[in-house]
Structures are given as structure tokens and as C-alpha cells.
C-alpha positions as CSV (number, residue, x, y, z in Angstrom):
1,X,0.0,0.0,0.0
2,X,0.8,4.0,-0.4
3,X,-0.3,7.0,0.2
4,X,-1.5,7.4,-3.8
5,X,-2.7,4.0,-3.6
6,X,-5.2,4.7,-1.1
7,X,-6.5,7.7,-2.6
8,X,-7.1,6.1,-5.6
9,X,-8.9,3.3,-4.3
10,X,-10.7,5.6,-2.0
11,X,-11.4,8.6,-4.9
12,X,-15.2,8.6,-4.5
13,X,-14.9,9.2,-0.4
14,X,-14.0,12.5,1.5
15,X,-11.5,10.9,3.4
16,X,-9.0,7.7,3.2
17,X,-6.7,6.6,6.3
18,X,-3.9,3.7,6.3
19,X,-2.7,1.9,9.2
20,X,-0.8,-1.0,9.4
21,X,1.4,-0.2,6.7
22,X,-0.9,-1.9,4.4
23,X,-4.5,-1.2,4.9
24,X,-6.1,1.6,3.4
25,X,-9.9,2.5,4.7
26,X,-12.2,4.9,3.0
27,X,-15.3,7.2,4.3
28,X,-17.4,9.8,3.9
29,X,-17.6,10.9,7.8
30,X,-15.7,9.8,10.8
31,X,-17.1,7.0,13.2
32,X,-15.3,7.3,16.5
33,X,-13.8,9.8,17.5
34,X,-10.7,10.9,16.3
35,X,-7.5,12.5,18.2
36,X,-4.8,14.6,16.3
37,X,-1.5,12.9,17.9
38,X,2.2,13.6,17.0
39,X,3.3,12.5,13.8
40,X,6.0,10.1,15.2
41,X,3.5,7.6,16.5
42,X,2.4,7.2,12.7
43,X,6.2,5.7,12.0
44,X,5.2,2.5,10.1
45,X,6.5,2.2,6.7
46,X,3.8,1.7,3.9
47,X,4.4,-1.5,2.7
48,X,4.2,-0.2,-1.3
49,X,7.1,2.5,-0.5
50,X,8.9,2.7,2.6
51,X,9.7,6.4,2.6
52,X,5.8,6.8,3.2
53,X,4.5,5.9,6.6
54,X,1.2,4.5,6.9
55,X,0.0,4.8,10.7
56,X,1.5,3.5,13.9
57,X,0.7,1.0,16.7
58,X,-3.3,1.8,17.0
59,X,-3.5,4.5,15.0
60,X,-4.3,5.0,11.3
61,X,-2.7,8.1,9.3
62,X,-6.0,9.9,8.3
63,X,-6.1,12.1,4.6
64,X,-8.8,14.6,3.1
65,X,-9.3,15.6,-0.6
């Protein structure tokens, strides 16, 4: 997965996350809620390109077109 990857698959939706380095989710609103956090506990390399991190340990790296 990377960052461009996930906005593709997600192009329809106002907003696409990854987490995991290799999931990519995709929605319209958010469900839970959510809590801006530094960016160094969204460290995991995105399994597509390495340079790109894609979340951290319980968290998801969230995007907005």
C-alpha cells in the first residue's frame, strides 16, 4: 500500500486513512472519534514504498481531498 494508492482506491470518499502499513480504509464521515497525535507515532513504513508511513501501533494516518 501507499499513500497514492489509497486515494485512488478511495477517490469517490472525502477521506482515506492507512494503518498497518498496508491497509487503506475509506469514508465519507468519521465513526469514533478521532484524536490529532504527534506524527511520530504514525512511524510504520507503507508496505508499497517505505519512505511513506502509513499509521502506527493503534493508530491510522488519516487524509482529506
Amino acid at each position: 500500500m501507499t499513500v497514492q494508492k489509497c486515494s485512488a482506491i478511495c477517490k469517490d470518499y472525502l477521506y482515506y486513512a492507512l494503518g498497518d502499513g498496508k491497509e487503506c480504509w475509506c469514508g465519507d464521515t468519521f465513526h469514533v472519534p478521532a484524536e490529532l497525535v504527534s506524527h511520530n507515532q504514525c512511524s510504520i513504513p507503507c508496505a508499497g514504498n517505505s519512505a511513506q508511513k502509513c499509521g502506527g501501533s493503534w493508530k491510522i494516518s488519516i487524509y482529506s481531498k
